[in-house]
C-alpha positions as CSV (number, residue, x, y, z in Angstrom):
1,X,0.0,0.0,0.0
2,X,1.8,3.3,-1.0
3,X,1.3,6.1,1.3
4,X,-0.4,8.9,0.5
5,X,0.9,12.1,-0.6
6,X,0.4,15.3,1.4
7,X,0.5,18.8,0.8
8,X,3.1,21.6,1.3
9,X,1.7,22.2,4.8
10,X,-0.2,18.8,6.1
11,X,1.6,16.5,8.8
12,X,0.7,12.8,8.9
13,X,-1.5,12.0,11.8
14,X,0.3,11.4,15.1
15,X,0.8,7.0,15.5
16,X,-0.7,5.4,18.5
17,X,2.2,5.3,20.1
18,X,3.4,8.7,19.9
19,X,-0.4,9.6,21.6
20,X,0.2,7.2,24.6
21,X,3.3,8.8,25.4
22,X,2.4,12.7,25.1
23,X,-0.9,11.6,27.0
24,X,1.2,10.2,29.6
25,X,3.5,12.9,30.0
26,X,1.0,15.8,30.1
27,X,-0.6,13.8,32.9
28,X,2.3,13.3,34.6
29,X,3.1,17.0,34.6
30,X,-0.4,17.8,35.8
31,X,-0.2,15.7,38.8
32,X,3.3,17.5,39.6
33,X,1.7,20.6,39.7
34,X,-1.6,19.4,41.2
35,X,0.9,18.6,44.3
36,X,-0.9,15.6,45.3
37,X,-0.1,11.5,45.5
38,X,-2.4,9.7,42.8
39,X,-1.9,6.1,43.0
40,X,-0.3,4.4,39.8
41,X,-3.3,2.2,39.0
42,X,-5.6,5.4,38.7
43,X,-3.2,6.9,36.6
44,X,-3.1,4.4,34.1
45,X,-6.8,4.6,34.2
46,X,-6.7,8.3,33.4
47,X,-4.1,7.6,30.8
48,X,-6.6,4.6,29.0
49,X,-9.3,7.4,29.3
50,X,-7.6,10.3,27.9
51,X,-6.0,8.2,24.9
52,X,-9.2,6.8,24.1
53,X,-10.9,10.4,23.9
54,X,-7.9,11.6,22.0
55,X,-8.0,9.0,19.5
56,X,-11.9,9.4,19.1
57,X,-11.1,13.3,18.3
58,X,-7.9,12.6,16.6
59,X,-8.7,14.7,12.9
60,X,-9.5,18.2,15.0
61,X,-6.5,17.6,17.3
62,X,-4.6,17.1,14.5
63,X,-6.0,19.8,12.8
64,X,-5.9,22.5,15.5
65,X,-2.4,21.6,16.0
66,X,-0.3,23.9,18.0
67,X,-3.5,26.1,19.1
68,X,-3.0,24.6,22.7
69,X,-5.4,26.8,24.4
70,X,-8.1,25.4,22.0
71,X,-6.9,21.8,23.0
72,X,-7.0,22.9,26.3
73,X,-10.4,24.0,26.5
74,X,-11.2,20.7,24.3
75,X,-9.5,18.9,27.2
76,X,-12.0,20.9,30.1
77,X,-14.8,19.5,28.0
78,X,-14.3,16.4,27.0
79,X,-11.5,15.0,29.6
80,X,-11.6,17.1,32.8
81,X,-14.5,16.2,34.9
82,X,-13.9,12.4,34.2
83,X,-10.5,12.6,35.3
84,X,-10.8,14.6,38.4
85,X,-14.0,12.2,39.5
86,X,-11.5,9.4,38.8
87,X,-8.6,11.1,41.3
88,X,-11.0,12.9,43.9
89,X,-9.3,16.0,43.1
90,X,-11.5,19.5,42.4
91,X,-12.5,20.2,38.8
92,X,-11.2,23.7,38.5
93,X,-8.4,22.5,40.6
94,X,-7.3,19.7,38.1
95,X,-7.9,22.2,35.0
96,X,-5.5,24.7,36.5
97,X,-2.6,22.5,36.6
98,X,-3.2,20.8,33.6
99,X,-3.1,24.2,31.4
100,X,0.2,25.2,33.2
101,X,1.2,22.0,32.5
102,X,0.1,21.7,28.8
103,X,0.4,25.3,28.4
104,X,-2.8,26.6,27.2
């Protein structure tokens, strides 16, 4: 199967792979700044969660691309409240760190 060409300014779509790891590492460096001990087993549930709803978005994250205050607030909607019911950890509280984390 030959790979399909792509404009001047289009980037392939990001492998699995490569979404698992920055998923894991923005997570990681919320929980730094959240200052507070999640256990590893609900981490790696909030990592299966927030891959899953990344992957399910994947063509408008792709697409927004480095507009990380858009992907943040796509995060608040789509990610946040799941997550912080998951850790027992405030909503706003969790969104905070995650966009000094993230950056947006």
């Amino acid at each position: 199967m030959r790979p399909q060409p792509q404009g001047q300014h289009e980037k392939p779509l990001p492998k699995l792979r490569d979404i698992r790891r920055s998923c894991k590492k923005e997570l990681y460096r919320t929980v730094k700044r959240l200052q507070v001990w999640i256990p590893e087993d609900k981490l790696k549930q909030a990592e299966q969660l927030y891959v899953q709803r990344v992957v399910a978005d994947l063509l408008w994250i792709a697409e927004t691309g480095n507009n990380r205050k858009k992907l943040s607030d796509w995060w608040d909607q789509h990610v946040n409240a799941d997550i912080a019911e998951l850790w027992d950890v405030d909503a706003a509280k969790l969104s905070r760190a995650f966009r000094q984390a993230f950056g947006g």
